[in-house]
C-alpha positions, -999 to 999 in steps of 0.1 A, spaced: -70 778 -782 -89 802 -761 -124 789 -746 -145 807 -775 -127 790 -804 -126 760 -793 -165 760 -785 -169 774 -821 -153 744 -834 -172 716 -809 -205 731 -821 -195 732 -859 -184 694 -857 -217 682 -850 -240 711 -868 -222 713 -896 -245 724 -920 -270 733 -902 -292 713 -875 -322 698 -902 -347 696 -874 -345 734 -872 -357 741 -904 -392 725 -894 -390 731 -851 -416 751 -836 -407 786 -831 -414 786 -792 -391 788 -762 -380 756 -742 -364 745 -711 -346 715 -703 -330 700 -670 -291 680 -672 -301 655 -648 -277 635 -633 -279 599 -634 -247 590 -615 -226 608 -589 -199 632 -595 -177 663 -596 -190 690 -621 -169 703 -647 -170 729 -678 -189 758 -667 -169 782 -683 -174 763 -722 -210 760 -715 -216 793 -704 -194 802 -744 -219 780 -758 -245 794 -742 -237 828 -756 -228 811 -790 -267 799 -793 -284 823 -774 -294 803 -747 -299 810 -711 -284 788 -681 -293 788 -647 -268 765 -623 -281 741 -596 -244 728 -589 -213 749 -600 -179 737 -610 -161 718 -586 -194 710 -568 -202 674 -556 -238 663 -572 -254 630 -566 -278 604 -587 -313 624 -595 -298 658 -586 -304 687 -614 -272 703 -623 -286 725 -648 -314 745 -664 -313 761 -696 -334 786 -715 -342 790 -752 -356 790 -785 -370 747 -791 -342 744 -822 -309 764 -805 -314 743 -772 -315 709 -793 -292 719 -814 -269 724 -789 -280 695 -773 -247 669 -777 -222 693 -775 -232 705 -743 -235 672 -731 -201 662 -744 -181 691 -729 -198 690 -697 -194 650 -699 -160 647 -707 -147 678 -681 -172 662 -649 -157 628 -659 -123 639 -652 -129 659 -627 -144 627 -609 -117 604 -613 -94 634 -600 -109 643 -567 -104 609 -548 -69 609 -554 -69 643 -543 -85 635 -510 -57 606 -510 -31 632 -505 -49 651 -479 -30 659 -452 7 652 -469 14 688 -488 25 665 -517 12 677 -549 -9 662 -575 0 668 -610 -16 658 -643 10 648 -676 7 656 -716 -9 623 -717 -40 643 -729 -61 630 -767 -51 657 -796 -66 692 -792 -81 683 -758 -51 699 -735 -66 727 -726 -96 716 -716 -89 686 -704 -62 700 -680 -87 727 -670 -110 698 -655 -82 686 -638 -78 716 -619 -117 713 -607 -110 681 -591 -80 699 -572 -51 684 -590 -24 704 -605 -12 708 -638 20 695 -648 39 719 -681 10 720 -710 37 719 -737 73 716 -748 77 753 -740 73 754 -705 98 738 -693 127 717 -704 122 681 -696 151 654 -699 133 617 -702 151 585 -713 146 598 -748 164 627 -743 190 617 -719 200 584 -746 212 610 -773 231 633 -748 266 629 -742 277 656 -722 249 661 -698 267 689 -677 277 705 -709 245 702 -721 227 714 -685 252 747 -692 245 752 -725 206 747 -722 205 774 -693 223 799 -720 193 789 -747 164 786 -729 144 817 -709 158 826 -675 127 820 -657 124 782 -670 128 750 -651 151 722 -660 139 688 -652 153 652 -654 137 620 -652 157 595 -638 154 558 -632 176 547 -602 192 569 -573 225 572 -587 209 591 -621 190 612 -593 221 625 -578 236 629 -611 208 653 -619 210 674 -591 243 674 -595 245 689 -628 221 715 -617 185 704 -625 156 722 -605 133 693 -603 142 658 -603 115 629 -612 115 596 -597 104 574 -624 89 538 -618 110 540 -581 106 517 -553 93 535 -525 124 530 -501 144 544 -537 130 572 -539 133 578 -497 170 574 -505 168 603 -533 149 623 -509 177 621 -483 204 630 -508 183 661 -520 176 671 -487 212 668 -473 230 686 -506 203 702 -527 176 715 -505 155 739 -531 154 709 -557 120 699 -561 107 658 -566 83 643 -584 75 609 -580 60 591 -614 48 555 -626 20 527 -617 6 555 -595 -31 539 -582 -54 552 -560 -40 525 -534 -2 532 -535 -5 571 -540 -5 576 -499 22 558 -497 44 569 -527 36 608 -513 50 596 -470 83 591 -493 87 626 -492 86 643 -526 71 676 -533 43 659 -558 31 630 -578 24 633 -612 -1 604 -630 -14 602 -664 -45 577 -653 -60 610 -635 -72 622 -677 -69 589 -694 -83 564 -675 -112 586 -665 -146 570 -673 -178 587 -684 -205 596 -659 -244 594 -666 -258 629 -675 -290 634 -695 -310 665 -706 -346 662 -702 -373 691 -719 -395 697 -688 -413 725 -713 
């Protein structure tokens, strides 16, 4: 869903009908300021500057997207008639919410990596109809996005793997169905099911819920036999273990907790007109 729909649809949950209070709101123009009342990373330009077209509304940006702000800092001022700006109100506030939220609780784990060349990558471990947008505020916090859907790639879990018989058969038969250009990978549980994988042919390999000194021992048997394979390095990933999970020496670190355990900063829009 491009940027434009989806704000079409944000806006329409929570007009509906129409905004009541602009039936009787003075015709005259406003401005308000999104104050920030915590610190943070900000997030969702691009769907407020949609929204801002949708309503007619002007904005004018103190702190751009990926930009650090701080507690009392303006992020933004916006220009319009009294009933378009309120009516618009909430869902601005909820997009630009939701995206600086996650961009927050991105960036430190980010910084955590600094210095490694390990990767950080989000999962599909995003709430329904949010993917886009949700993995889009991963990127301002500096993370990477893992595949957005089933069609990007073809990825083997437990699931998979527990109903296939053949897996070489199946890794030869898969490259014959699926789009030259697509990657095969193959979550495995133990070193042994690494090997296995690379073995067969996959392109990227994920360490799944590994012991560090495991997944050193996968790394050594990729780099000795399969050198272009990539690793990924998944499971219980915290902001305390992710240095140490990335000196194993895997290509990136992928972690769910970067969207869903993200918690809401304070923002607030004041009129000041």
């Amino acid at each position: 869903m491009i940027i434009q729909e989806f704000v079409k649809e944000v806006l329409l949950e929570d007009i509906g009908r129409g905004d009541l209070f602009g039936r009787v709101a003075p015709k005259k123009e406003a401005t308000a300021h999104i104050v920030a009342k915590s610190e943070g990373i900000v997030a969702g330009q691009p769907y407020l500057e949609a929204l801002a077209q949708f309503c007619n509304l002007r904005l004018y940006w103190f702190k751009r997207d990926g930009e650090t702000f701080e507690k009392g800092e303006d992020i933004l001022k916006i220009e319009g008639l009294a009933a378009d700006l309120l009516a618009a109100e909430r869902t601005l506030l909820n997009m630009l919410l939701h995206a600086s939220s996650i961009a927050t609780q991105v960036r430190p784990y980010v910084k955590a990596l600094e210095g490694t060349g390990v990767l950080l990558l989000d999962t599909r471990k995003t709430r329904p109809m949010l993917r886009n947008f949700e993995k889009y505020a991963v990127r301002i916090g500096g993370a990477v996005n893992h595949r957005m859907g089933l069609d990007d790639a073809l990825m083997l879990k437990d699931t998979h793997l527990s109903l296939i018989d053949d897996l070489p058969g199946f890794i030869e038969e898969a490259r014959r169905q699926i789009p030259f250009t697509t990657k095969i990978e193959i979550e495995c549980e133990s070193v042994d099911a690494a090997a296995q994988a690379m073995d067969v042919g996959a392109d990227i390999v994920m360490c799944d819920n590994m012991a560090p000194d495991e997944i050193r021992q996968v790394v050594l048997y990729r780099d000795a036999n399969y050198p272009g394979v990539l690793l990924e390095a998944s499971g219980n990933v915290t902001i305390d273990n992710i240095r140490d999970i990335a000196a194993t020496g895997v290509d990136a670190i992928s972690s769910g907790a970067i969207i869903h355990q993200s918690r809401w900063i304070d923002l607030s829009m004041k009129i000041v007109t």
